[in-house]
C-alpha positions as CSV (number, residue, x, y, z in Angstrom):
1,X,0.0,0.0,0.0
2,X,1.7,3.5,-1.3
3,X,0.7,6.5,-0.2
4,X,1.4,9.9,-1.6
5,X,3.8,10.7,1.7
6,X,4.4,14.6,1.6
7,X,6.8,15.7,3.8
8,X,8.3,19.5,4.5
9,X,11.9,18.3,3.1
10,X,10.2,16.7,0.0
11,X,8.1,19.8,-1.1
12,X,9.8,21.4,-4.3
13,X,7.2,20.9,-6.8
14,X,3.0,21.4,-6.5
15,X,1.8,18.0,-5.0
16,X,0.5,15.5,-7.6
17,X,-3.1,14.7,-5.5
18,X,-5.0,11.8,-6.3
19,X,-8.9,11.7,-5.9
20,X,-11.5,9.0,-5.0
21,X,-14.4,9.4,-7.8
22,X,-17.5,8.6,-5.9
23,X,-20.4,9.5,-8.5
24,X,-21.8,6.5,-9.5
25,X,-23.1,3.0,-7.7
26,X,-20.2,1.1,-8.4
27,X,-17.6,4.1,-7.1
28,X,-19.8,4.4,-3.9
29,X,-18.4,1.2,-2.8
30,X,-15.1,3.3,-2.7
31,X,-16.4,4.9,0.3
32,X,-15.5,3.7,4.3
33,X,-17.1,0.6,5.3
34,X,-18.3,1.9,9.0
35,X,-18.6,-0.2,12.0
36,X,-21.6,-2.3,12.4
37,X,-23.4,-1.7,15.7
38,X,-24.0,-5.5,16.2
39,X,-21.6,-7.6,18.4
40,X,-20.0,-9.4,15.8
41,X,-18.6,-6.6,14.0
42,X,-17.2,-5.7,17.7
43,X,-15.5,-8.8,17.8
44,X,-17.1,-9.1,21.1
45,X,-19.5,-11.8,22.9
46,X,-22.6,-10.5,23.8
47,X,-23.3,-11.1,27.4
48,X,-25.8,-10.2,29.9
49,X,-25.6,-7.0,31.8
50,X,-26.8,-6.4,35.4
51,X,-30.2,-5.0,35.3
52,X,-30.2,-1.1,35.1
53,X,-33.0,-1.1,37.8
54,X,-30.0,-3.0,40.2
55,X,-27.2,-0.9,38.9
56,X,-28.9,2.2,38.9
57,X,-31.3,2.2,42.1
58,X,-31.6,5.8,42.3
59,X,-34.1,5.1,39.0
60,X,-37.4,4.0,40.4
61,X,-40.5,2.4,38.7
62,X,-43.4,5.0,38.6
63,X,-46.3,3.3,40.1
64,X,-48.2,4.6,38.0
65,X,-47.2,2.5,35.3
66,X,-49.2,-0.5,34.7
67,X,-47.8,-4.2,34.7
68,X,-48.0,-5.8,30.9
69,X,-51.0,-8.3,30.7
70,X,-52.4,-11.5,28.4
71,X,-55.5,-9.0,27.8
72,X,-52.6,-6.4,26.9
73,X,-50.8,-8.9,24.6
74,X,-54.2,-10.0,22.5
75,X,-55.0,-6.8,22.2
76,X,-51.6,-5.8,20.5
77,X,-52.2,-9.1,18.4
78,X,-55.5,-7.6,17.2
79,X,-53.9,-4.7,15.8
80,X,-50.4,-6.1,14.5
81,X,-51.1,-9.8,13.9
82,X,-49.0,-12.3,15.9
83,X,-45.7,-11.7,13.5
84,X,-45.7,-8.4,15.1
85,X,-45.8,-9.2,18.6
86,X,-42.3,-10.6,19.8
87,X,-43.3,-11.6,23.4
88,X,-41.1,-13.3,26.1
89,X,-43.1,-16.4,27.1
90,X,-40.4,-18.4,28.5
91,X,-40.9,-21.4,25.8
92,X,-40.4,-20.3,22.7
93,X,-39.2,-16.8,23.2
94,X,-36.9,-16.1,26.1
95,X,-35.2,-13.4,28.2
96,X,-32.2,-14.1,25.9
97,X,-33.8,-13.9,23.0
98,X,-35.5,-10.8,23.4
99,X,-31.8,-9.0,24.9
100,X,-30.8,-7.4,21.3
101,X,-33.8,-5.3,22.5
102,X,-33.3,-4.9,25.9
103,X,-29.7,-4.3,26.1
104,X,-27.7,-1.7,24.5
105,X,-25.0,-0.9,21.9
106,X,-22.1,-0.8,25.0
107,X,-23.8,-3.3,27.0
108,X,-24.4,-0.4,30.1
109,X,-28.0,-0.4,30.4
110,X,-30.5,-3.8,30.4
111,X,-34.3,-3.4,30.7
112,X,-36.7,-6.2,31.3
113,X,-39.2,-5.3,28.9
114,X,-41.3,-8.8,28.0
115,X,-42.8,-7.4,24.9
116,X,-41.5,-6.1,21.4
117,X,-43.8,-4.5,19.0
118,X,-43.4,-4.4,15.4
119,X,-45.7,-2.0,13.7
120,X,-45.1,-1.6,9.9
121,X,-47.4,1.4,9.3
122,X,-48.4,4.5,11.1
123,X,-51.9,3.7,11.8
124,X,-50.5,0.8,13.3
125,X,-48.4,3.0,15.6
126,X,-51.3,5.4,16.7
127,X,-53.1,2.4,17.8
128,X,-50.9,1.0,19.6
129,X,-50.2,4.5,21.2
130,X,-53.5,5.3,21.7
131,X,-54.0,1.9,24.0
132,X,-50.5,2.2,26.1
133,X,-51.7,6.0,27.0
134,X,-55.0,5.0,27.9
135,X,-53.7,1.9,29.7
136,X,-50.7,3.7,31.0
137,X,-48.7,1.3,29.8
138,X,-45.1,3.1,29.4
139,X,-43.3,2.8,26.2
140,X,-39.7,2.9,24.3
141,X,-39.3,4.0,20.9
142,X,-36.7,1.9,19.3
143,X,-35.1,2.4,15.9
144,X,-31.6,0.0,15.7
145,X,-31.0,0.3,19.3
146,X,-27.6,2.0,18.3
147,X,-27.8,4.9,21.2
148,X,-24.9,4.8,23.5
149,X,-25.9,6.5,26.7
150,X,-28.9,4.2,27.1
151,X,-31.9,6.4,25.2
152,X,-33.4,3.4,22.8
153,X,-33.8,0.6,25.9
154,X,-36.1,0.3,29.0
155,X,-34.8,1.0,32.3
156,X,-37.6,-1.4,34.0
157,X,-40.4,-3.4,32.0
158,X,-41.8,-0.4,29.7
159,X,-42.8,-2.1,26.1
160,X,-40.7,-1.6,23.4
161,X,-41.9,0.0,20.1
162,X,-39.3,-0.8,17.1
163,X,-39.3,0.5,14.2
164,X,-37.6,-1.9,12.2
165,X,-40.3,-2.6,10.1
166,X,-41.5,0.6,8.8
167,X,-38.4,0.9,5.9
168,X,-40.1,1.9,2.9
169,X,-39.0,5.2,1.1
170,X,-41.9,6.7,-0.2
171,X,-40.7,8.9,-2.4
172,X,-38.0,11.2,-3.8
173,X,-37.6,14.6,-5.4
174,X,-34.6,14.8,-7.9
175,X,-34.9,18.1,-8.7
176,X,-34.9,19.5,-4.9
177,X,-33.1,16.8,-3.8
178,X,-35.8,15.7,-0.8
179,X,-36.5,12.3,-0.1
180,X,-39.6,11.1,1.8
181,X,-39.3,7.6,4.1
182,X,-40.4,5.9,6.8
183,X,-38.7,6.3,10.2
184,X,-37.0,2.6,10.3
185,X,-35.2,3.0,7.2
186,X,-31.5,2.0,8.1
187,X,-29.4,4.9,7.3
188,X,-26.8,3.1,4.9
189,X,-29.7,1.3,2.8
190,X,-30.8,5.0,3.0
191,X,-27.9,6.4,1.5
192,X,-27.1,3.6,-0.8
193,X,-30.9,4.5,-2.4
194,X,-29.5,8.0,-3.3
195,X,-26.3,7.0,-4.2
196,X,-27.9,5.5,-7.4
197,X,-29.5,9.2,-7.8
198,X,-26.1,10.9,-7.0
199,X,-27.1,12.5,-4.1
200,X,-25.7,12.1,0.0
201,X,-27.3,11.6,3.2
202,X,-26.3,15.0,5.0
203,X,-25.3,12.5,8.0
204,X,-22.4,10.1,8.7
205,X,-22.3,8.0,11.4
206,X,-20.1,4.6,12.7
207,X,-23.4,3.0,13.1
208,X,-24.8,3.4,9.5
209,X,-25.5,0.1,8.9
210,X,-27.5,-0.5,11.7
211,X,-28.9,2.8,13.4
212,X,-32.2,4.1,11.4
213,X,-33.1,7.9,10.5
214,X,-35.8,8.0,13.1
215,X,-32.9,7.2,15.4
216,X,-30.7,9.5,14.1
217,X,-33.6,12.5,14.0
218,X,-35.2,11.4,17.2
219,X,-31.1,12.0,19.2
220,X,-30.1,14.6,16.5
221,X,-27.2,12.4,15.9
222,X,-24.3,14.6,14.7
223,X,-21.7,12.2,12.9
224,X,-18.4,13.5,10.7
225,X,-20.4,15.5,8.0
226,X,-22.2,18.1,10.0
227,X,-19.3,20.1,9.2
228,X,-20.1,20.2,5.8
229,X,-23.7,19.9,5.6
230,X,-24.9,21.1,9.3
231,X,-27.3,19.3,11.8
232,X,-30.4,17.8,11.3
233,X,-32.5,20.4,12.9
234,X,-31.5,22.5,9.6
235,X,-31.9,19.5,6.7
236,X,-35.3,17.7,8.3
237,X,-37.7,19.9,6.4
238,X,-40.7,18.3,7.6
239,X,-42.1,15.5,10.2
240,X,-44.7,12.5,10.5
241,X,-45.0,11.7,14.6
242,X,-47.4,9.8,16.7
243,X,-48.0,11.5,19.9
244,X,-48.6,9.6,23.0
245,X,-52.3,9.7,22.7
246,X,-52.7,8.3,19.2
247,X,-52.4,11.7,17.9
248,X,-50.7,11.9,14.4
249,X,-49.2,15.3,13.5
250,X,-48.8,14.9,9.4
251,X,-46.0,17.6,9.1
252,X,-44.2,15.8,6.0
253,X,-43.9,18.9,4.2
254,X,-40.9,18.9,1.3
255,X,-41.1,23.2,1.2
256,X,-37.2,24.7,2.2
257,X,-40.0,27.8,3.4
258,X,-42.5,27.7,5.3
259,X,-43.1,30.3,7.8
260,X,-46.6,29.1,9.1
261,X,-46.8,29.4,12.3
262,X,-44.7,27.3,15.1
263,X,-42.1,24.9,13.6
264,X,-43.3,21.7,15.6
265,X,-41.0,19.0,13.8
266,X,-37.7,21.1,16.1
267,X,-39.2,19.6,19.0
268,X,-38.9,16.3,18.2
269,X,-35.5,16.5,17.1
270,X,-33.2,15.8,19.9
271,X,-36.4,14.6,22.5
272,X,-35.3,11.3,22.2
273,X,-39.1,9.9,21.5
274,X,-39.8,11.6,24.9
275,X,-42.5,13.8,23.5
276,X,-44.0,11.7,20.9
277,X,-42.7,8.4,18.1
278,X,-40.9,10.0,14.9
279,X,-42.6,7.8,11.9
280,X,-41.6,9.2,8.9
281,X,-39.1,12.4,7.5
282,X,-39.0,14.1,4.6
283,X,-34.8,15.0,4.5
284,X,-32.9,17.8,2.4
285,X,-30.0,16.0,0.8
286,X,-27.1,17.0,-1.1
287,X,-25.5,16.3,-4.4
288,X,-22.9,13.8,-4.0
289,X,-19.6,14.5,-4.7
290,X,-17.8,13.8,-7.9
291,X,-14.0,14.6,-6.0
292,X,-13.3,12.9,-2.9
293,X,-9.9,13.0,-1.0
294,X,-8.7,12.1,2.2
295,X,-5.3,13.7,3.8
296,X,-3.8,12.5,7.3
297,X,-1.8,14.2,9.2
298,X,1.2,14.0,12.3
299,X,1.4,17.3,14.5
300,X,3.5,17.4,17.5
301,X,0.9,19.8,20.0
302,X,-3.0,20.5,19.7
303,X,-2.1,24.8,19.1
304,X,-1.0,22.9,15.5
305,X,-4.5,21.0,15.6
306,X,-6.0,24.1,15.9
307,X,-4.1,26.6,13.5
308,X,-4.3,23.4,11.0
309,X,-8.1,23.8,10.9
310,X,-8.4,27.6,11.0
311,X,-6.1,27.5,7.6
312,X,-8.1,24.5,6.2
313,X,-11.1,26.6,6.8
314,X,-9.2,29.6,4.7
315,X,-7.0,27.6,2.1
316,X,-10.3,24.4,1.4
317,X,-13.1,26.6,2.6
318,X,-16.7,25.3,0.1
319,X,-14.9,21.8,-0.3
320,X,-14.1,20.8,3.5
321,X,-15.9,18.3,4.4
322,X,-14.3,16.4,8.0
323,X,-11.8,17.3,9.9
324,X,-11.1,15.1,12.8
325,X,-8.9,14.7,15.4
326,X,-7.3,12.3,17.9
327,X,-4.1,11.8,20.3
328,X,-1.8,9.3,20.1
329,X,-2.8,7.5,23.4
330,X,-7.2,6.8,21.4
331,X,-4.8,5.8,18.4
332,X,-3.4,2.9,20.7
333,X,-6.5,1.9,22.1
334,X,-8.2,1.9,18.5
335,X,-5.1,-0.7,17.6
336,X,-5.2,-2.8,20.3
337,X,-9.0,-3.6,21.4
338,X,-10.7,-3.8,18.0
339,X,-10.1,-6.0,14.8
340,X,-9.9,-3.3,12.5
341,X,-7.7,-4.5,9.7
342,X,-5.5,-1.1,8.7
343,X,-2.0,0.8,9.8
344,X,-0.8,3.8,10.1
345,X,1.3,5.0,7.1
346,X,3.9,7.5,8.8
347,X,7.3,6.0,10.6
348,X,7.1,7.2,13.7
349,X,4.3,8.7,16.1
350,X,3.0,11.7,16.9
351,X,1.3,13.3,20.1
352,X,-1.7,14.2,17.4
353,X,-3.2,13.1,14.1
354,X,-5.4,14.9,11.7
355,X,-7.8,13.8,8.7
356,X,-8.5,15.8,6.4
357,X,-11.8,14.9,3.7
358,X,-12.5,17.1,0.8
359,X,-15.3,16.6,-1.3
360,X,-16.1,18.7,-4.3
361,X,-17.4,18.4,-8.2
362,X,-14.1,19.5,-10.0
363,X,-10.8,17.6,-9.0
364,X,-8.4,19.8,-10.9
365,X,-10.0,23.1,-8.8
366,X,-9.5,20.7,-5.5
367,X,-6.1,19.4,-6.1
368,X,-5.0,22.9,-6.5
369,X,-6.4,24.2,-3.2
370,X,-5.2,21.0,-1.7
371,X,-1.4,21.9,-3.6
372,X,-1.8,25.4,-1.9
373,X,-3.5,24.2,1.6
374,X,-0.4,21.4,2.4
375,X,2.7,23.8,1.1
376,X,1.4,26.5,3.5
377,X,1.1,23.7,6.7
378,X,4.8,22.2,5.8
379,X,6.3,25.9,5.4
380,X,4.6,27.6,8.5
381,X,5.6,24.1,10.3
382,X,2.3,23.5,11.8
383,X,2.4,19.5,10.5
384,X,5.5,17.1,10.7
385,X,4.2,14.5,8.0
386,X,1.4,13.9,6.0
387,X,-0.1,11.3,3.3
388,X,-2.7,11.5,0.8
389,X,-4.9,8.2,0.1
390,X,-4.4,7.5,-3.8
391,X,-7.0,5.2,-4.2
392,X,-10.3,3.7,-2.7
393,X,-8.3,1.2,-0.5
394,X,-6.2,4.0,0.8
395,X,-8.8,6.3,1.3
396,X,-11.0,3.2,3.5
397,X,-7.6,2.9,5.3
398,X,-7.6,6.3,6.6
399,X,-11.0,6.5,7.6
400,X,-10.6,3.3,9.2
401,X,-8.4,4.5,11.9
402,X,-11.0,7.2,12.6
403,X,-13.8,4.7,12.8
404,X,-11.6,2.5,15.5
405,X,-11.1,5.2,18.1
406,X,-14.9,5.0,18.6
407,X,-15.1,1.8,18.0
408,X,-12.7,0.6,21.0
409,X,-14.6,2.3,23.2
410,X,-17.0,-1.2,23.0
411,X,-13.8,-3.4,23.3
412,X,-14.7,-4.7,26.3
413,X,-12.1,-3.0,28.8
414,X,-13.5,-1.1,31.3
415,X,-14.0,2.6,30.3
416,X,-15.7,6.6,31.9
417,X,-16.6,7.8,28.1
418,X,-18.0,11.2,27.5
419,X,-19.2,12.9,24.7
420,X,-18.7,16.8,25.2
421,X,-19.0,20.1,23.7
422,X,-17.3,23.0,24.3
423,X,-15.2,26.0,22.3
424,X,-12.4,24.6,20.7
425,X,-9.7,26.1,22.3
426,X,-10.7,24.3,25.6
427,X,-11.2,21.0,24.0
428,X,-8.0,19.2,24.6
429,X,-7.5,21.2,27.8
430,X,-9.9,19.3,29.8
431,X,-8.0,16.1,28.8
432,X,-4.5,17.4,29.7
433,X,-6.0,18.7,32.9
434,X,-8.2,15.5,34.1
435,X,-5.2,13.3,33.1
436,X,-2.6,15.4,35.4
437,X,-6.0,15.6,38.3
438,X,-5.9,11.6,38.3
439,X,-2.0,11.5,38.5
440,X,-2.2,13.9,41.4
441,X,-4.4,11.8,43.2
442,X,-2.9,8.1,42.5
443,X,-5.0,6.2,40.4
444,X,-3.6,6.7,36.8
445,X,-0.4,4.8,35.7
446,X,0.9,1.2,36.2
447,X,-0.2,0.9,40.0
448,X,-3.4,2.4,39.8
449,X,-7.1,1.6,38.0
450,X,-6.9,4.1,35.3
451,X,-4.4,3.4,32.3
452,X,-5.2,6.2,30.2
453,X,-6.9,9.6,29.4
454,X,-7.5,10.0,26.1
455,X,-9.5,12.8,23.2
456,X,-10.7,12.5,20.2
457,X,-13.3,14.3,18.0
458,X,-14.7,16.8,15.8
459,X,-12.9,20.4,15.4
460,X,-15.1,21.4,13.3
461,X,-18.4,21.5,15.4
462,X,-16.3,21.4,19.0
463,X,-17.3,18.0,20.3
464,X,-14.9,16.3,22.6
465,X,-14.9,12.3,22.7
466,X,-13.1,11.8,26.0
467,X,-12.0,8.8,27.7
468,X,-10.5,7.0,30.8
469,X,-9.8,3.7,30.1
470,X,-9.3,1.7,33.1
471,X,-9.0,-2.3,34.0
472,X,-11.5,-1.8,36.7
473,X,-14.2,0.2,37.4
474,X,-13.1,2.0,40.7
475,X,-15.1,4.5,43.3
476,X,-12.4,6.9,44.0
477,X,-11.5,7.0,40.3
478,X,-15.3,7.3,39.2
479,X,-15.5,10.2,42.0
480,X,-12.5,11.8,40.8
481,X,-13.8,12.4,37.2
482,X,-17.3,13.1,37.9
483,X,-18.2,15.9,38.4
484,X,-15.2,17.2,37.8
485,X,-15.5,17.1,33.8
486,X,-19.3,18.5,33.6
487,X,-18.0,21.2,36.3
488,X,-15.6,22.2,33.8
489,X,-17.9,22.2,30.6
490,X,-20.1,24.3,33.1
491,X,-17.8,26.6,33.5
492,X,-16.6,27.1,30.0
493,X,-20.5,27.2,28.8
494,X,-20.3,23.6,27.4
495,X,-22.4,20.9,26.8
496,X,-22.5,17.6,28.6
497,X,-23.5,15.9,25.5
498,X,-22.7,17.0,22.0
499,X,-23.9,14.1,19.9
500,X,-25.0,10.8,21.7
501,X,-28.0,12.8,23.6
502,X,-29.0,12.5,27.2
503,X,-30.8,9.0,27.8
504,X,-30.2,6.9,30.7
505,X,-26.7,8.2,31.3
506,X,-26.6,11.8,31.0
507,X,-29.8,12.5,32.2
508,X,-29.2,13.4,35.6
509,X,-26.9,16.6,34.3
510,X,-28.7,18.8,32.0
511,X,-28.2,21.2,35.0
512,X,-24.5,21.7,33.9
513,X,-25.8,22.5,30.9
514,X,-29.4,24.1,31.0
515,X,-30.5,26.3,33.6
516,X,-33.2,25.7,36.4
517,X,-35.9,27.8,34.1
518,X,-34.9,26.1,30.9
519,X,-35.2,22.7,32.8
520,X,-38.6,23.5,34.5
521,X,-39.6,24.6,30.6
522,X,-39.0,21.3,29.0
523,X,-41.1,19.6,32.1
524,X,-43.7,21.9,31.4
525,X,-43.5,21.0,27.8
526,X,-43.1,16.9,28.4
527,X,-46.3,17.4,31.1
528,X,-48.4,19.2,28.3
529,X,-47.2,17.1,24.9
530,X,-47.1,13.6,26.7
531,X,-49.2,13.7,30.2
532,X,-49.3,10.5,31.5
533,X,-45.7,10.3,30.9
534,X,-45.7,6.8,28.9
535,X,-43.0,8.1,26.2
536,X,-39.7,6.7,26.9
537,X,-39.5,7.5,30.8
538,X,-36.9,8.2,32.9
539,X,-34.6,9.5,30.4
540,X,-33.7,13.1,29.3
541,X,-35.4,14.6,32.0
């Protein structure tokens, strides 16, 4: 494998750049393969998790909740048909069986729900709705259970509502680009489906082949291209949701203006099927690009990360697409607790890595701001080596590394993971300073629990994926982190999550992030929108 290397003592002559051409079907097989949020892909052995309501006992089960019946269960067999009931009668479905469901993406969180229901249409889904509400029967909403801070499983017994089977697209606009589908359409298949109409899905994620776009709407997932095409609450132009009574709002509109009124879809993106089920989207996408390239980076000090983006920003500006970053301690763990199959094409290590992804519809105008973007980083000495990906395997290769820093965090060693934003500047600050707090106090290096601290994440859009990895989950370590890291994205007007969404895990510290009044708003909002409190409980708020 022969990278384009491009080092400051080589640079003479304009850089000879090579592009990935990603414009038709057979060229979108050129792009990265992203890690599968199923076990196998992990490497790992599925196994069974302590109960959330035993791990977490500060959680407990509203009484108001009613216990899952046989009356329940025919009921839900009237409206679905028995192929759409999955329920856990000990014989020929068991607790085991039904733990895909249950469980999640990290294995963190387990609920005990005894029933799955598989609507395929959105009648299907008021109905269902309709009954739980009256019953006050709590429910999940469940796309491809990819969440990881626990937002898409029960905490106790609360029925699960998956989407799984409502994948149809329903229709698609090639002159405005906007497609219509249902909310279970798995976001690869999704993107696939536009590839062979040479657009993009405006959203990227390591979990693409398993998490759906309700999912990804319902947590306003983030991914690597929001730097390029921005967030979801900007590209979801309109909204099909069930509310908790049966109610169906009809919002799919496919207008880029309409200024009727209150926007309702914005509340459902990001409430993490708290106020009411996302069924269907109609999404803004983009024309895919006809000039790909990936560029990595070595840079010895994150100042270089950050004056590397501010002239990538200058030199690439319409064609920048990702720019991540990572230390060289994530870049270990990515090597040694996943099965990634890929290296590292410089000689030697760096404290810090960079990639670089361009996209654009003219290679020879990109290949001269790519010329002009390196020669300025090798002369002002803000990068010690660099390569450019030549060809399709090359360019998986790069991205491949990216995808295993996330992907080790579900290696199976024992981990504090946070998923943070804050103003760039700070970003690496907070892991310099926990990692020196935890060497203060004992409990990182060879004799104590914690082995590392490590940062990686998205410049771009200032989100922070931090981690201590440990080999044993420890109280004074656990004490020594928390709340230390929300105190400081407090105090630097952060986030406590930028991406992955409150859930289960988060939950209890919006207040580091959202003040009293803005809190008591959103239960005012939850008490109104869903008032028996049956959608997805005891998470967000």
């Amino acid at each position: 494998m022969s990278y384009i290397l491009t080092r400051s003592s080589q640079i003479s002559t304009p850089l000879k750049l090579a592009s990935v051409l990603c414009g038709t079907r057979a060229q979108f097989n050129f792009l990265p393969t992203r890690l599968l949020s199923s076990y196998a892909s992990r490497n790992i052995t599925p196994k069974q998790v302590p109960y959330t309501s035993d791990s977490h006992p500060q959680f407990k089960r509203n009484k108001q909740f009613k216990k899952i019946t046989p009356a329940d269960i025919k009921h839900f067999k009237n409206i679905l048909s028995t192929t759409g009931v999955i329920e856990a009668d000990g014989v020929h479905i068991t607790e085991e069986d039904l733990l895909p469901y249950n469980q999640d993406w990290f294995q963190s969180y387990r609920g005990n729900s005894k029933v799955v229901l598989k609507p395929r249409t959105v009648q299907e889904v008021a109905q269902l709705l309709k009954y739980c509400n009256q019953e006050k029967l709590a429910v999940v909403p469940q796309g491809g259970n990819t969440s990881v801070c626990g937002a898409s499983v029960p905490v106790f017994d609360e029925i699960i509502i998956n989407t799984s089977n409502m994948n149809k697209i329903r229709a698609f606009d090639p002159i405005s680009g906007v497609v219509t589908c249902d909310a279970g359409c798995v976001l690869e298949n999704l993107d696939n489906y536009l590839a062979e109409r040479d657009y993009i899905v405006p959203l990227d994620l390591g979990a693409k082949g398993s998490c759906q776009i309700g999912g990804n709407i319902s947590t306003n997932a983030g991914g690597i291209r929001l730097l390029r095409y921005g967030s979801l609450h900007g590209n979801v132009l309109g909204l099909e949701v069930v509310l908790s009574d049966g109610t169906i709002l009809d919002n799919l509109s496919t207008l880029r203006k309409a200024n009727t009124g209150y926007d309702l879809k914005q509340l459902f993106i990001g409430s993490e099927g708290t106020l009411g089920m996302v069924t269907g989207v109609s999404l803004l996408t983009p024309r895919r690009s006809k000039s790909v390239n990936a560029v990595l980076f070595g840079l010895n000090s994150f100042d270089h990360v950050q004056e590397t983006f501010m002239n990538a920003k200058e030199k690439l500006n319409e064609i920048l697409s990702a720019f991540e970053f990572w230390d060289e301690s994530s870049l270990h763990y990515g090597q040694t607790l996943t099965a990634k199959n890929y290296r590292v094409p410089f000689d030697k290590k760096y404290p810090f890595y960079v990639l670089v992804e361009t996209r654009g519809s003219h290679e020879d105008h990109d290949r001269e701001k790519l010329d002009t973007f390196m020669e300025d980083l090798f002369n002002q000495g803000q990068i010690e080596d660099g390569v450019i990906a030549q060809d399709a395997s090359q360019f998986n290769n790069l991205w491949s590394i990216r995808d295993s820093l996330g992907e080790s965090w579900g290696g199976g060693m024992p981990i504090y993971k946070y998923d943070l934003g804050m103003p760039v500047p700070m970003l690496y600050k907070l892991v310099e300073m926990l990692r020196e707090r935890l060497t203060q106090h004992g409990v990182l290096g060879p004799q104590g629990p914690a082995k590392d601290v490590t940062g990686f994440g998205h410049i771009g859009d200032g989100n922070l994926h931090l981690a201590v990895f440990a080999e044993r989950y420890d109280q004074k370590l656990a004490a020594l982190i928390e709340p230390y890291v929300f105190e400081f994205v407090e105090k630097h007007q952060g986030s406590v999550t930028a991406e992955h969404g409150l859930g289960i895990k988060n939950s209890s510290f919006i207040g580091y992030s959202k003040s009293p009044a803005m809190v008591d708003t959103m239960k005012r909002l939850k008490k109104v929108m869903d008032p028996n409190g049956i959608m997805n409980p005891y998470k967000v708020i």
